[in-house]
N, C-alpha and C positions, 0 to 999 in steps of 0.2 A: 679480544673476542666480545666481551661485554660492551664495547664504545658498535663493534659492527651491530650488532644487536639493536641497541637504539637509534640508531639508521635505518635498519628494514623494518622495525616492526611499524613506525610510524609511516614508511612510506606503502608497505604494504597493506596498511590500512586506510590510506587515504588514497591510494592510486589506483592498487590493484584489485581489494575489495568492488569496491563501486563500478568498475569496468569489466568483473564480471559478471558482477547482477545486471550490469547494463545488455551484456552480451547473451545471456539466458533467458532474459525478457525478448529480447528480441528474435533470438531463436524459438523460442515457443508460440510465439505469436507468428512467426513464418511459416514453421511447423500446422498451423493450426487453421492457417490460408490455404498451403499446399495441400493438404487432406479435403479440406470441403473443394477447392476445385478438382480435385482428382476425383471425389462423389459424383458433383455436377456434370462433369465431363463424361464419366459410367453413366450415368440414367441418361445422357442427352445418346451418347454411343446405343444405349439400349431397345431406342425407340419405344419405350414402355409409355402407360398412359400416365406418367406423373411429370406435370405440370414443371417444367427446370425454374419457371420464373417465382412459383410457389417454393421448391427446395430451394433456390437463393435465400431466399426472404425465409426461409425457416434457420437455414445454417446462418445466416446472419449475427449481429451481437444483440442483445437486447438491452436495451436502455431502461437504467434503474428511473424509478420517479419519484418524481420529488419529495416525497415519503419516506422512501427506503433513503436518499441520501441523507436528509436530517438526521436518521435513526443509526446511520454508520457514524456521521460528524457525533450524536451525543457517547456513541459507544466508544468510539476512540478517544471524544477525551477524557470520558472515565478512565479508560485502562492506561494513557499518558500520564496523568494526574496520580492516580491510586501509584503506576509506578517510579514515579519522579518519589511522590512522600514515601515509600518502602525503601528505595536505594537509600533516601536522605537519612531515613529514620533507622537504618543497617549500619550507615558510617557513623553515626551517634551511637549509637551503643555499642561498635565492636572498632574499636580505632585500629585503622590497617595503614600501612606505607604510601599507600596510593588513596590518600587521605582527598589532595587537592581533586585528582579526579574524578574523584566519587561526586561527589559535592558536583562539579561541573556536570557530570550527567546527571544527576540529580534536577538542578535545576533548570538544563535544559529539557528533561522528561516533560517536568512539572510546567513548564512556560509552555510549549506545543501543545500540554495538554488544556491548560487553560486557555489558547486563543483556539481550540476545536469547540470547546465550552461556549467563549464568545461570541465562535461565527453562527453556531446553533442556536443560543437565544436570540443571536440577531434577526437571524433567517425564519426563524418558529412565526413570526406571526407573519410571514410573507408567504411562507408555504400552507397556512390554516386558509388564506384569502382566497391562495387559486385556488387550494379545493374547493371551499364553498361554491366557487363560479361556474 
């Protein structure tokens, strides 16, 4: 029992996790096409005075700028970073069985958080320039 055990748990984290969020993501976002063309398709059926080419363009997605994406990229890699050092600094003072894995997510928290870090200072004075312009 215990040998089936570590068989599925690794494959059901590594196989079937990821190919549900894959499959949820992408029902939601079909989900969310079918609904604005079902609107679009009502007011154009309705003959009303509202513009279908104006509702497209509203039910549209709206594009973050370049602002808002710098300000996601520093937030995230605070909250990678802050959590990579918490796991790290949990398995240092409460030693548990699943010692090596802690530590491994640990450092990889703490490395994704620091290349968000990276791309952000990289990026900071390129997105200061186009505003200016």
């Amino acid at each position: 029992m215990f040998h089936l055990v570590q068989i599925i748990v690794p494959v059901s984290i590594c196989v079937v996790l990821p190919a549900v969020l894959v499959w949820i993501v992408f029902r939601s976002r079909n989900n969310k096409v079918n609904k604005n063309a079902e609107i679009v398709i009502k007011a154009i059926e309705s003959n009303s005075s509202i513009d279908a080419d104006k509702l497209v363009a509203a039910l549209g997605t709206t594009e973050r700028t370049p602002g808002q994406i710098l300000q996601l990229r520093l937030l995230r890699g605070c909250m990678f970073t802050l959590a990579g050092l918490i796991v790290g600094l949990i398995e240092l003072f409460f030693d548990s069985p699943m010692s090596y894995f802690m530590f491994l997510c640990s450092g990889l928290l703490f490395a994704v958080g620091i290349s968000y870090l990276i791309v952000y200072f990289v990026t900071r004075n390129n997105v200061d320039e186009a505003d200016e312009k």
